[in-house]
TIMI-2910 file (N, C-alpha, C, CB; in pm, 1 decimal, decimal comma, always signed):
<rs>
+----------+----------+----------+----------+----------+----------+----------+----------+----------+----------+----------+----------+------+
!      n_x !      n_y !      n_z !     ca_x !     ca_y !     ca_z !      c_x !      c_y !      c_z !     cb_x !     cb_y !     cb_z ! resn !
+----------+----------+----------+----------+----------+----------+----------+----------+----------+----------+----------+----------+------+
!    +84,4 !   -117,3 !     +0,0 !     +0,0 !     +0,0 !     +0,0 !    +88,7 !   +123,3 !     +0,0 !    -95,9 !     +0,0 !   +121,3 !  Unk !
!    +59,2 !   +245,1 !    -27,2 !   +112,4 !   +337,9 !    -57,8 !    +17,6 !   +441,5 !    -24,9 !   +157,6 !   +328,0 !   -176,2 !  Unk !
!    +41,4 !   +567,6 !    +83,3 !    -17,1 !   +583,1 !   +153,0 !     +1,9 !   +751,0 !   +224,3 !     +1,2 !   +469,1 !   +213,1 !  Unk !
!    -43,4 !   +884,4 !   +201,6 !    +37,2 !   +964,6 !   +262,2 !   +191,6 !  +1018,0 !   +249,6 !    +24,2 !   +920,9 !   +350,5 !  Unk !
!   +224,6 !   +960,6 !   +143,1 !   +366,3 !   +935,5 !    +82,0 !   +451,0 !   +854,3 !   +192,8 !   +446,1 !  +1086,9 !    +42,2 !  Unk !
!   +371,5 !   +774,9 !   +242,7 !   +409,4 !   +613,7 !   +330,8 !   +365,1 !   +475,9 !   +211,0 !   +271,7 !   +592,9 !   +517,6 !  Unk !
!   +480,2 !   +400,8 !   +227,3 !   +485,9 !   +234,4 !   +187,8 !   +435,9 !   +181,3 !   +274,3 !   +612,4 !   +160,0 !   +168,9 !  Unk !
!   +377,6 !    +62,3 !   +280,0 !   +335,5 !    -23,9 !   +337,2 !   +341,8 !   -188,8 !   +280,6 !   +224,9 !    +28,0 !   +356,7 !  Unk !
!   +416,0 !   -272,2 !   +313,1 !   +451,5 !   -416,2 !   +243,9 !   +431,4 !   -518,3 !   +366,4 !   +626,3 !   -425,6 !   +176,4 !  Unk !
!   +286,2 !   -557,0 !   +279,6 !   +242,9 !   -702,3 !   +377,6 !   +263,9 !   -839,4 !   +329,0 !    +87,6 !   -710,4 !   +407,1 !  Unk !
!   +339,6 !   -890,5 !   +394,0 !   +311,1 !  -1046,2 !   +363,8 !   +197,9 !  -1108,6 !   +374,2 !   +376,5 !  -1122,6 !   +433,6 !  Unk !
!   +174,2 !  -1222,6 !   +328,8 !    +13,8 !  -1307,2 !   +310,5 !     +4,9 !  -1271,0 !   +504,2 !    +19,0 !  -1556,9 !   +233,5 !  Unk !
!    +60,1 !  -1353,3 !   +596,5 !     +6,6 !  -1352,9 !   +723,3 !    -67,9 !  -1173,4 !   +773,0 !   +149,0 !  -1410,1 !   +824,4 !  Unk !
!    +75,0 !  -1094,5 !   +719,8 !    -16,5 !   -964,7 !   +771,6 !   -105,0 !   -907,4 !   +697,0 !    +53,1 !   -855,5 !   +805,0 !  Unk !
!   -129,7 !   -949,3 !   +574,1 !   -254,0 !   -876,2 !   +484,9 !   -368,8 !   -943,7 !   +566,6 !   -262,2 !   -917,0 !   +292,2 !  Unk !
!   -374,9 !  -1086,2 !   +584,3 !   -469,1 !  -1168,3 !   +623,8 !   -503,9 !  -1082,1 !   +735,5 !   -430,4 !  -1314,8 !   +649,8 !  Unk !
!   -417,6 !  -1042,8 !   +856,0 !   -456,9 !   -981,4 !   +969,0 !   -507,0 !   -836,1 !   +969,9 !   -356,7 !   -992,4 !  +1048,2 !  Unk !
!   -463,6 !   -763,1 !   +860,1 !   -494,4 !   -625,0 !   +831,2 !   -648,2 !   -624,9 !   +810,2 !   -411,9 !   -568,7 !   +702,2 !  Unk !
!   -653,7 !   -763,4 !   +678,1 !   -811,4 !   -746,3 !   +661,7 !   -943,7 !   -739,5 !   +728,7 !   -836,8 !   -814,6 !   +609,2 !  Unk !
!   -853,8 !   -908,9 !   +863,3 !   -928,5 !   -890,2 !   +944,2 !   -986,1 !   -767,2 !  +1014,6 !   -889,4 !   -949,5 !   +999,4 !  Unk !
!   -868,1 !   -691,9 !  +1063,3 !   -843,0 !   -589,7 !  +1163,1 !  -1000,7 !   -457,9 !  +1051,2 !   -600,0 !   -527,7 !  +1167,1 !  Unk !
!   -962,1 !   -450,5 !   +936,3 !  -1016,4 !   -367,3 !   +831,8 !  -1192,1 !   -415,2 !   +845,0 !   -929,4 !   -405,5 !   +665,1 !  Unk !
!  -1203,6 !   -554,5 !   +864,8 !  -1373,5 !   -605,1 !   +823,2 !  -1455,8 !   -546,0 !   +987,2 !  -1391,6 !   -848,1 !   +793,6 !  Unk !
!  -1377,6 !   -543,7 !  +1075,6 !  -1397,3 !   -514,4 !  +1191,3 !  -1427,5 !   -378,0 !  +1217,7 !  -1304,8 !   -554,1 !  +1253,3 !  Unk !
!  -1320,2 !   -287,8 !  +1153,7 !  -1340,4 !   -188,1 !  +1157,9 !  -1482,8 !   -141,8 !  +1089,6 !  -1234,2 !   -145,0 !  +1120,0 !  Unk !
!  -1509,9 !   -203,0 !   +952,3 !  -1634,8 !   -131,7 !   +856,0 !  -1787,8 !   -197,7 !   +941,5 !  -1621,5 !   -203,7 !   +643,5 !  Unk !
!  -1752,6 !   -329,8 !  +1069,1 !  -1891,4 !   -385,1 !  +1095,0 !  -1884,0 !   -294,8 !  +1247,9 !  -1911,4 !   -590,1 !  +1097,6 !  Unk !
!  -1803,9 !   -276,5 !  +1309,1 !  -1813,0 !   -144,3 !  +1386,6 !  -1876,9 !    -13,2 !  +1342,9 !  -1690,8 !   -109,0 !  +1412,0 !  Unk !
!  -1863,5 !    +32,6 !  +1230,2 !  -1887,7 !   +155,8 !  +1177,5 !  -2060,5 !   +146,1 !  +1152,1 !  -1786,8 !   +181,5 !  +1035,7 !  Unk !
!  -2118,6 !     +7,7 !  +1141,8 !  -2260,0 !    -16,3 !  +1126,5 !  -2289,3 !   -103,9 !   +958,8 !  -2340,1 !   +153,1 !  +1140,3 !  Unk !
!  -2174,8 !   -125,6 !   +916,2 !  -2173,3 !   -182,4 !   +786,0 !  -2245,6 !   -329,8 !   +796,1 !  -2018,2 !   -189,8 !   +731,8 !  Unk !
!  -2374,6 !   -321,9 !   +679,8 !  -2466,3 !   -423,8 !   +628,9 !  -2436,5 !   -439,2 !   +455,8 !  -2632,8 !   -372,0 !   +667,7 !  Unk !
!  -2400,9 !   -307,9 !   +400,6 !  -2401,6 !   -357,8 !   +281,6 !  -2272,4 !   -315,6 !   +202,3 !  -2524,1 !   -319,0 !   +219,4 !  Unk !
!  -2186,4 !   -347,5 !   +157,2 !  -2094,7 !   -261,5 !    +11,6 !  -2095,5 !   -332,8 !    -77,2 !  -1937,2 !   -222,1 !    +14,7 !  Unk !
!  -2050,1 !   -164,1 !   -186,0 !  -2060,9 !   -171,6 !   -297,4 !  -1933,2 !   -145,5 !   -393,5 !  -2157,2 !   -101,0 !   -312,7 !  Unk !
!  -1857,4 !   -189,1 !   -484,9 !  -1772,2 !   -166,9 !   -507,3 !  -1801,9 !   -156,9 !   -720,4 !  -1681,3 !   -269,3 !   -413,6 !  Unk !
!  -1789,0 !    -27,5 !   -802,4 !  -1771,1 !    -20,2 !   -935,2 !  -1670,7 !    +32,4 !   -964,0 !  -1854,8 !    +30,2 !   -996,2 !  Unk !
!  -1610,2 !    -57,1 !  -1039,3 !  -1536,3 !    +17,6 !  -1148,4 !  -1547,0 !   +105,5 !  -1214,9 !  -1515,4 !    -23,0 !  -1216,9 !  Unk !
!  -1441,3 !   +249,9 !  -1184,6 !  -1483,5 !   +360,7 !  -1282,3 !  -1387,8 !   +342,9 !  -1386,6 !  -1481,8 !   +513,3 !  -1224,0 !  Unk !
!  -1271,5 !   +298,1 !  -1405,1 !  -1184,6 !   +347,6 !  -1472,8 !  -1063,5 !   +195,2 !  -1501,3 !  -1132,4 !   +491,4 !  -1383,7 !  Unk !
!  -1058,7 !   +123,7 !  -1587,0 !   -905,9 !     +3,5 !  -1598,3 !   -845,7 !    +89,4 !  -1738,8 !   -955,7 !   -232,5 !  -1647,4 !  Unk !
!   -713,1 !   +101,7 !  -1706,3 !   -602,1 !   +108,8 !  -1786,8 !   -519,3 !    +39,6 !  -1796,1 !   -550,8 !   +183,2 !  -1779,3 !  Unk !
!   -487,6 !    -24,5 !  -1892,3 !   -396,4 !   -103,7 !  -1970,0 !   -243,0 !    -64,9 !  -1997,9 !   -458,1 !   -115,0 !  -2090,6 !  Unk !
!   -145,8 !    -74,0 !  -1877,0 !    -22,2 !    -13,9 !  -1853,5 !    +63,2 !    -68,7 !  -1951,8 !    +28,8 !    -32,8 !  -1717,7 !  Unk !
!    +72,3 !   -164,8 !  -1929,6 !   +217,0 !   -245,5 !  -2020,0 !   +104,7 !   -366,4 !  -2020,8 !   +423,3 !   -285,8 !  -1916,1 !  Unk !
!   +158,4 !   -495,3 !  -2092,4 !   +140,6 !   -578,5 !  -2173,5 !    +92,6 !   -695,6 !  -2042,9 !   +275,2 !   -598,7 !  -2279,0 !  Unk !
!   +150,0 !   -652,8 !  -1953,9 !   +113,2 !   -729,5 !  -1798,8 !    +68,1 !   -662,4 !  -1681,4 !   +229,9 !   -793,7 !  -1739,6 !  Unk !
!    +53,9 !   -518,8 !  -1679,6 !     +6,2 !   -437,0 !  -1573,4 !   -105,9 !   -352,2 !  -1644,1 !   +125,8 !   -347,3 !  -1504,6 !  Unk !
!   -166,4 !   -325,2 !  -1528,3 !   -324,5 !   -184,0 !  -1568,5 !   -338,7 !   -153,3 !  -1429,2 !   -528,5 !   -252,1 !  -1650,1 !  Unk !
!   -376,2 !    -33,9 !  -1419,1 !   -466,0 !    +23,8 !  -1284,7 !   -570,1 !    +17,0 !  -1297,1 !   -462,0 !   +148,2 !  -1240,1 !  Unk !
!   -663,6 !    +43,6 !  -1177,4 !   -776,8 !    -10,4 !  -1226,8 !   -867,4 !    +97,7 !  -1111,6 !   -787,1 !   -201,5 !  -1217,4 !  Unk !
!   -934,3 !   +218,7 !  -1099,8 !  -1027,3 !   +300,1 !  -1018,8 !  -1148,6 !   +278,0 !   -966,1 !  -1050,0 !   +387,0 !  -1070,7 !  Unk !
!  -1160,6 !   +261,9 !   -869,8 !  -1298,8 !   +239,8 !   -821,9 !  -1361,6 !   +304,0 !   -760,6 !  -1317,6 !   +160,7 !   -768,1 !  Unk !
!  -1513,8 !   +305,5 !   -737,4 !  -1585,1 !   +384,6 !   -651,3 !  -1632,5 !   +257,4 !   -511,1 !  -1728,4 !   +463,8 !   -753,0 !  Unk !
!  -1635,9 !   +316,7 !   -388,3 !  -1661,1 !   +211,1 !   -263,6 !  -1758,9 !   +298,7 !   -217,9 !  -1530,8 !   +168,1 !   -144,6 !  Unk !
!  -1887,1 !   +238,1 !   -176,4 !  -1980,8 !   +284,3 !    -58,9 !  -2028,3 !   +167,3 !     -2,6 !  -2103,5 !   +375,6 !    -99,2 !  Unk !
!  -2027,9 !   +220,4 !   +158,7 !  -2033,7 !   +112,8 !   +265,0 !  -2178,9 !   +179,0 !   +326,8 !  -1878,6 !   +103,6 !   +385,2 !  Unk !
!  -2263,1 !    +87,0 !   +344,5 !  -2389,4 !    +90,5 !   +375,5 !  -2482,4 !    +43,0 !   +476,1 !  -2421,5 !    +60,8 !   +301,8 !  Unk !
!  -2534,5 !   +115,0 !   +595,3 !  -2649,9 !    +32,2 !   +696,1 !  -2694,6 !    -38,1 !   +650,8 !  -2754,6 !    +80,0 !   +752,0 !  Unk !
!  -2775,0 !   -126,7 !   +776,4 !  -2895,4 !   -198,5 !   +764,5 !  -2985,6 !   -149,0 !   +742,8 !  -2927,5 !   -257,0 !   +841,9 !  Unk !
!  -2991,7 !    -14,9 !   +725,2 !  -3155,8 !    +63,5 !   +651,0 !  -3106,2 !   +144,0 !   +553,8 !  -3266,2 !   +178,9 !   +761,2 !  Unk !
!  -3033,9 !   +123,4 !   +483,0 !  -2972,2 !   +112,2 !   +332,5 !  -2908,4 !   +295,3 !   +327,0 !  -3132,6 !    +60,8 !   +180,0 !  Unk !
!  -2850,9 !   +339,0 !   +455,0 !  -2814,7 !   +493,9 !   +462,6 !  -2714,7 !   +472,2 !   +444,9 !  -2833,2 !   +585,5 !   +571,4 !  Unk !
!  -2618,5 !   +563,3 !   +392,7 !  -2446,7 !   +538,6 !   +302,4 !  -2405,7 !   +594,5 !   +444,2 !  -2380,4 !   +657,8 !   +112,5 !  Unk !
!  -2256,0 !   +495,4 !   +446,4 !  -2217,2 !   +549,0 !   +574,4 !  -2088,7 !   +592,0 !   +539,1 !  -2221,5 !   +452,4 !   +696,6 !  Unk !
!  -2006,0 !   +577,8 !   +415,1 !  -1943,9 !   +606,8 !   +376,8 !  -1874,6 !   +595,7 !   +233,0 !  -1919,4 !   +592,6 !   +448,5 !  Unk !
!  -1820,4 !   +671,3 !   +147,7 !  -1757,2 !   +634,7 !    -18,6 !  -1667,2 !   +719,1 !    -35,3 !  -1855,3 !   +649,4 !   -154,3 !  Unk !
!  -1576,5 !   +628,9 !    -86,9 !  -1421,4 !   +712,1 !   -198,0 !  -1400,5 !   +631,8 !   -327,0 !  -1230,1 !   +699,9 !   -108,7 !  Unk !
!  -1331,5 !   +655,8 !   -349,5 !  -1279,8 !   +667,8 !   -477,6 !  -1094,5 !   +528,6 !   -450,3 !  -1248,5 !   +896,4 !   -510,2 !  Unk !
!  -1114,8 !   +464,3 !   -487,9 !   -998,5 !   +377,3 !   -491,8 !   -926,3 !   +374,1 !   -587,4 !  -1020,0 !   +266,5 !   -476,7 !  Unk !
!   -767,1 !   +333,3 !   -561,4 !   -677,4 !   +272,5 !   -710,2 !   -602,9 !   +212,9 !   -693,7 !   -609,2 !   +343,4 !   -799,0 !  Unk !
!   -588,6 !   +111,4 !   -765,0 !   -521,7 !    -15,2 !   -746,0 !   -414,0 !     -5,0 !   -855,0 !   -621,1 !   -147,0 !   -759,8 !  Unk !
!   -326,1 !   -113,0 !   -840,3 !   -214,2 !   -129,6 !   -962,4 !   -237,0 !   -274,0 !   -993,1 !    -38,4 !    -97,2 !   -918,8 !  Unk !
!   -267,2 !   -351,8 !  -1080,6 !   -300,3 !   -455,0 !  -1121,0 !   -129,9 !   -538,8 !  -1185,2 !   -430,2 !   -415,9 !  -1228,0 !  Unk !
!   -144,5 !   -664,2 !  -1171,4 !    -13,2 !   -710,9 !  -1232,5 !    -71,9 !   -906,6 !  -1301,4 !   +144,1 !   -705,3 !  -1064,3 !  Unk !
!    -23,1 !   -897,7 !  -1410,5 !     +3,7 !  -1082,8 !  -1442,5 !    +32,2 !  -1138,8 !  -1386,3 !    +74,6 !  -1143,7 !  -1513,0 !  Unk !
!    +52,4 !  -1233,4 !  -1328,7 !   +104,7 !  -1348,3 !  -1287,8 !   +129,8 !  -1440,8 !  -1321,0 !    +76,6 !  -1379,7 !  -1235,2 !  Unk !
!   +234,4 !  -1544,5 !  -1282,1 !   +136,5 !  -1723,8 !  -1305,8 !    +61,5 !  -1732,5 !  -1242,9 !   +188,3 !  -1867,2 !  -1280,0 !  Unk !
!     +4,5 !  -1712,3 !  -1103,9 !    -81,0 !  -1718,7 !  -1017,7 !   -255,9 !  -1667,5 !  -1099,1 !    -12,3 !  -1621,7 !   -892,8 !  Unk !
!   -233,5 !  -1574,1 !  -1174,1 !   -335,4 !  -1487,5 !  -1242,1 !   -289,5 !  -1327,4 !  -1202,5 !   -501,6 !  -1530,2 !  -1183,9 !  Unk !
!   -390,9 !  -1254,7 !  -1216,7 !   -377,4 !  -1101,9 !  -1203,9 !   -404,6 !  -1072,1 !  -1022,1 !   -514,6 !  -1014,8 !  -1321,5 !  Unk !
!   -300,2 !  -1033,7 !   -998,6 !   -257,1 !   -975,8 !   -856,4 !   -270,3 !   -808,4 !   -830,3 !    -95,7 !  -1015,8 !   -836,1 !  Unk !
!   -325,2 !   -784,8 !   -724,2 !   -260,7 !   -615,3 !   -697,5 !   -187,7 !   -633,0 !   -632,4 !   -330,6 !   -496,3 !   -638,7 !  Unk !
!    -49,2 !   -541,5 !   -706,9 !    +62,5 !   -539,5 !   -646,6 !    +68,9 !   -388,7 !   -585,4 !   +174,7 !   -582,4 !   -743,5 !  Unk !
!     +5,1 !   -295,2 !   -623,8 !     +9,7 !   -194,3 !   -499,8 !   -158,0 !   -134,8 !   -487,8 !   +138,8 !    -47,6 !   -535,9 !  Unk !
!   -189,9 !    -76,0 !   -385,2 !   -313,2 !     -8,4 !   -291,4 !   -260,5 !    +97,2 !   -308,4 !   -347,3 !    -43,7 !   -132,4 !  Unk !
!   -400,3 !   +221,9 !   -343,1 !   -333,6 !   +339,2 !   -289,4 !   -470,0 !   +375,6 !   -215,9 !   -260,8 !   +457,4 !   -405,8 !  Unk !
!   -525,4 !   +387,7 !    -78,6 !   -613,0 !   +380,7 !    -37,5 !   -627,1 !   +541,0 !   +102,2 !   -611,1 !   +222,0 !     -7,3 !  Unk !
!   -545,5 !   +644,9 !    +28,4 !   -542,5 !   +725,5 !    +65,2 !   -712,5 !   +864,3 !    +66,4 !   -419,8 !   +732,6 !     +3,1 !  Unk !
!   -749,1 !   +835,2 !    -38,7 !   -916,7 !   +837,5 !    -56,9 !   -981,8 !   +799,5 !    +94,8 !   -974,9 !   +704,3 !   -187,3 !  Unk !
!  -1005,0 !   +687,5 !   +102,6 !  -1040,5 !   +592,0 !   +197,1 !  -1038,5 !   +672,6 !   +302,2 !   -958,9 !   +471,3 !   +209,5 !  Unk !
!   -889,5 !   +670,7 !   +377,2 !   -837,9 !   +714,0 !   +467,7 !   -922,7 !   +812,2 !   +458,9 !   -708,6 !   +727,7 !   +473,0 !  Unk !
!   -864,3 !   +931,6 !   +378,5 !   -960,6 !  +1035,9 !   +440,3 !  -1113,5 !  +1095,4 !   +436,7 !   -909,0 !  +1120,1 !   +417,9 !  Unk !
!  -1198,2 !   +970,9 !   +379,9 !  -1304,9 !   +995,0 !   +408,7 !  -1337,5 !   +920,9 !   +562,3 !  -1381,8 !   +958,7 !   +291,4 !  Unk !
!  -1292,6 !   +816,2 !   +609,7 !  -1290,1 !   +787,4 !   +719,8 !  -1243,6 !   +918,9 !   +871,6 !  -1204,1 !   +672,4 !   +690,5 !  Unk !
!  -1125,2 !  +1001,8 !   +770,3 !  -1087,5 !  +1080,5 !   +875,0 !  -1148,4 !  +1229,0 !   +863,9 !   -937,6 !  +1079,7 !   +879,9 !  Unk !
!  -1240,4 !  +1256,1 !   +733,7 !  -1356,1 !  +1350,2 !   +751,0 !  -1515,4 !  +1305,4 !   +853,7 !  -1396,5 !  +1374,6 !   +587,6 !  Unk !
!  -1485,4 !  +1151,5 !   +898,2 !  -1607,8 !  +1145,2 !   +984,1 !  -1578,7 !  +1123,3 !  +1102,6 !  -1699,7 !  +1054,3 !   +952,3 !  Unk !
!  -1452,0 !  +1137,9 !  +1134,5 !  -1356,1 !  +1129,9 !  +1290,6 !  -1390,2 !   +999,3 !  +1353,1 !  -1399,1 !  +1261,9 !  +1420,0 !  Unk !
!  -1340,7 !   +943,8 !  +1224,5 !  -1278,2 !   +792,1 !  +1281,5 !  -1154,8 !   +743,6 !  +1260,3 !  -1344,3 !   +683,5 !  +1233,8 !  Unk !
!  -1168,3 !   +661,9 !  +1399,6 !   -977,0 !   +618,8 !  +1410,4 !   -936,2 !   +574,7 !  +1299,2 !   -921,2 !   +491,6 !  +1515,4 !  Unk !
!  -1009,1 !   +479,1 !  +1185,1 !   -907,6 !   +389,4 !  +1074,6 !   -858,3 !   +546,2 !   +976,9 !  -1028,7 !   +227,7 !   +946,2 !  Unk !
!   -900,5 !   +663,2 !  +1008,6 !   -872,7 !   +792,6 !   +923,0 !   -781,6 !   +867,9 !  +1032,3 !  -1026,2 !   +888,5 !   +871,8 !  Unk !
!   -762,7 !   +821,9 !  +1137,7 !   -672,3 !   +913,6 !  +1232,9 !   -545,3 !   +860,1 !  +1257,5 !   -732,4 !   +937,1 !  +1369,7 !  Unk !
+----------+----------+----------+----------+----------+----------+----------+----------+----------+----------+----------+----------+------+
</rs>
């Protein structure tokens, strides 16, 4: 992840734990529903594209509790297509325009 003009490099064990730590955070916040579209894939090189998204996270009585704007860096693999970097600085600060800790 890339971040605030901060790196961030997780191995499988700490992504696994981040996510956790992350699903916790959005079912704390009151999260029942998200939504995730694609606004935008570009076709970088012959094995990479970025790829933009829009995120809104949603109650149980369907009120938006929060949305940004995401971007990813997409890569080939043998495995298949991987993101090899997050830039989830969006995120962050819509979390830290509603004065919450995952934005502080």
């Amino acid at each position: 992840m890339s971040y605030g003009g901060r790196q961030a490099v997780l191995d499988r064990d700490q992504f696994h734990h981040n996510t956790l730590a992350l699903c916790a955070f959005y079912r704390a916040q009151g999260l029942a529903r998200a939504e995730k579209q694609v606004l935008e894939l570009s076709r970088l090189t012959a094995t990479t594209a970025s790829v933009r998204t829009e995120d809104r996270l949603f109650d149980a009585a369907g009120g938006l509790i929060a949305e940004w704007e995401h971007v990813y860096l997409l890569s080939a693999t043998a495995d298949g297509i991987k993101v090899v970097a997050a830039l989830p600085d969006n995120e962050l600060h819509a979390w830290r325009e509603l004065g919450t800790p995952l934005g502080g």
